[in-house]
N, C-alpha and C positions, 0 to 999 in steps of 0.2 A: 503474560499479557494476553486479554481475551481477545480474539482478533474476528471481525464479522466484513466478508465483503460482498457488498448487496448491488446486483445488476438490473436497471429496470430494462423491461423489454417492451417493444411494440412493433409484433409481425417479423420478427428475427429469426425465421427457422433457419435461415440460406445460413447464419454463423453461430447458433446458438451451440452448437455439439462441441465445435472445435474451440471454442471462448469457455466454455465450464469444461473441457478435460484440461484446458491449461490454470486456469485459475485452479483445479484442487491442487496444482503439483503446489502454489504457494499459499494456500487459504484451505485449513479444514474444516471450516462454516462460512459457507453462503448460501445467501438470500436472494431470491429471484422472483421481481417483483414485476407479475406478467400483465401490463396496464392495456388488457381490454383487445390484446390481440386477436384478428380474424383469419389469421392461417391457421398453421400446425402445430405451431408454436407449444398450444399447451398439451397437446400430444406428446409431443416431445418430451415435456417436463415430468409427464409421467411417470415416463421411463426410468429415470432418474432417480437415486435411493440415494439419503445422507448431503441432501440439499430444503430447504425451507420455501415456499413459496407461497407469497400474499396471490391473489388475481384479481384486479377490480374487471367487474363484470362488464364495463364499459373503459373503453378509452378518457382519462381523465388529465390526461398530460405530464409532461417528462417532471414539472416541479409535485404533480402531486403522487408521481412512485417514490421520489425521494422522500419524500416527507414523512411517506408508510415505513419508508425505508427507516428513518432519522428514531421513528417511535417505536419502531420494531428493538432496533437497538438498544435505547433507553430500557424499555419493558425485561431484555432481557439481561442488560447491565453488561454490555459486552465494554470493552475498556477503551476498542478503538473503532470506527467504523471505515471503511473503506468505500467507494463508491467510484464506478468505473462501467462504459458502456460495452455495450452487446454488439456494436457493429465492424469490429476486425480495427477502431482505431487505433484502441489502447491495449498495450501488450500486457497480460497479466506476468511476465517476468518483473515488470518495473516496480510490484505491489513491495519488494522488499526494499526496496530504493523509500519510497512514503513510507514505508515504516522506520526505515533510521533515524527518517528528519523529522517523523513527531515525536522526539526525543526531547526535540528542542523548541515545537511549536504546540499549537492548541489545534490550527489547522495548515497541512502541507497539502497543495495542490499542483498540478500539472503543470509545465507550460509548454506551449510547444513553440515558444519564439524566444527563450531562455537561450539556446543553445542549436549548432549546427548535428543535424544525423546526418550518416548515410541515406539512410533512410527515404528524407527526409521528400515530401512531396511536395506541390506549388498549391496553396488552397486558392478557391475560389475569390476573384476577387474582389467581390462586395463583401464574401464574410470577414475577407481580411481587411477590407478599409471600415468595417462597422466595429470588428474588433477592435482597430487601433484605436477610434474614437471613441468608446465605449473605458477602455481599460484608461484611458488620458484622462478620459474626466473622472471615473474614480479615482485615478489617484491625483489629479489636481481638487478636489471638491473633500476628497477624506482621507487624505493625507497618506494613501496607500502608497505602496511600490510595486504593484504587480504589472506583467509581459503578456500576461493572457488571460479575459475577465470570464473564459467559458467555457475552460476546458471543464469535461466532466472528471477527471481521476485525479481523486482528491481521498485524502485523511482525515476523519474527526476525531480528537478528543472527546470521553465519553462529557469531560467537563465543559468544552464547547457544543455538544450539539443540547445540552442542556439550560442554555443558554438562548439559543435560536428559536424564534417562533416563527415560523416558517410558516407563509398564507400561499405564496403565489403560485399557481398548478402548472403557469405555461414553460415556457422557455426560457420567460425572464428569472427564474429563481434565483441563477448564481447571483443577478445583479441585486434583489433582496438579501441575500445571505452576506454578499459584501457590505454593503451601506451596518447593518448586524452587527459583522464581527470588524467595523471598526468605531460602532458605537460601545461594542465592548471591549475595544482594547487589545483585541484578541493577537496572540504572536502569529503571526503569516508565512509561511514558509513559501517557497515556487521550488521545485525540482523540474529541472528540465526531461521532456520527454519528444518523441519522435513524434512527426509533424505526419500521418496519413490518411488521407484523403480517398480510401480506396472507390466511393463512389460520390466524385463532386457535384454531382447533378441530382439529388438527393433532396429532395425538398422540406421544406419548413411546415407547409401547409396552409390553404386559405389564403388568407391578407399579409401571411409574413414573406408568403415568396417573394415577394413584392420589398425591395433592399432600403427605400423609401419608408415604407410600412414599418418594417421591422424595427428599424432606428428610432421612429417615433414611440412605438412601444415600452423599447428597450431605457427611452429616459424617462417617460412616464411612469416604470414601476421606479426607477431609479430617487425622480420626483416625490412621488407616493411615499414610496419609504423612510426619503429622509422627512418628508414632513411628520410620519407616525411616531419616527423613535424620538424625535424632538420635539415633541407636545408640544406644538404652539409655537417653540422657540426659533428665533431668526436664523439660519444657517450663516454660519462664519466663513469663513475662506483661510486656509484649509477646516477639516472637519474638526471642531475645539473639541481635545481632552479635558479642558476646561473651560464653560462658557464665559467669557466677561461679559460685565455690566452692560456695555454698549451692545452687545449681542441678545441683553435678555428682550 
């Protein structure tokens, strides 16, 4: 199984060293997609021999390094993709953990409300009451079951990301790739992962610092989506595997 794990970065020198010497101890190809960084970032990346890396020349946003990331994959037929960030949240020990459980899924993702760590830190609490709303209504609205709508360390199937047509550049993306993979069915998997927060004070940027903001956002791509992949058709309650007549 071909294995590819792609880190997008922006302005991550303060963790980038120590996050790529642990990821190779469990990933012999990654992808490090440096969206538009203004430190040292790509200095760094230099340095570096037996690693791959896109740069958009500008800051284009965390949905559209994924998406470099998603077609990078594709182009090179790797079997599973991995995708996980650069900021000291996510452990690359966990990468073997997503790999058992897409054994049995299309897409395995992170959670970090699945399960208790030591670990385990207190997040902020507007991301955490935006999460909780955010993850309720996808899965009351499309029939999900997921504990967390935004972790970023997640597994794809070469067969599911083949599947996604992935637009949205900002922040919102995870919440377009869910509406996606429950219009196609997709198997879901959550492994729980460790809850850190090492810098809560961390900003979004612009109008989303704003927890208000951000929420309206976050249902308007949600919105958006489900009207695109249902051409026209009425949204049901939960999200229909099958539409009935009264729904068309």
């Amino acid at each position: 199984m071909r294995v590819l794990t792609a880190i997008p970065v922006y302005n991550e020198e303060k963790h980038l060293e120590s996050v790529l010497r642990e990821v190779r101890r469990y990933s012999p190809d990654i992808l490090v997609i440096n969206d538009g960084s203004t430190d040292h970032t790509a200095e760094h990346l230099a340095q570096h021999t037996g690693i791959q890396v896109i740069t958009h020349s500008a800051n284009r946003g965390y949905g559209a390094a994924l998406i470099s990331a998603f077609a990078f994959a594709l182009e090179h037929r790797y079997d599973v993709l991995v995708t996980m960030d650069c900021d000291g949240q996510h452990e690359p020990a966990r990468i073997p953990v997503l790999l058992e459980a897409i054994d049995d899924a299309d897409i395995v993702s992170g959670s970090r409300y699945l399960r208790d760590f030591r670990q385990n830190s207190s997040p902020p609490q507007d991301r955490l009451q935006i999460n909780q709303y955010i993850t309720s209504e996808l899965n009351d609205r499309f029939g999900l079951n997921l504990t967390d709508a935004f972790c970023g360390f997640k597994a794809y199937r070469r067969e599911a990301l083949a599947q996604l047509q992935i637009t949205e550049t900002g922040w919102g993306m995870p919440l377009q790739l869910w509406v996606q993979a429950a219009r196609h069915q997709m198997r879901i998997a959550e492994v729980g992962v460790p809850r850190l927060y090492l810098d809560p004070n961390r900003a979004f940027g612009g109008v989303l610092n704003n927890g208000d903001e951000r929420l309206a956002y976050y249902r308007e791509v949600i919105d958006r989506e489900a009207a695109r992949t249902l051409s026209g058709v009425l949204l049901c309650e939960p999200w229909p595997t099958h539409v009935p007549e009264t729904c068309r």
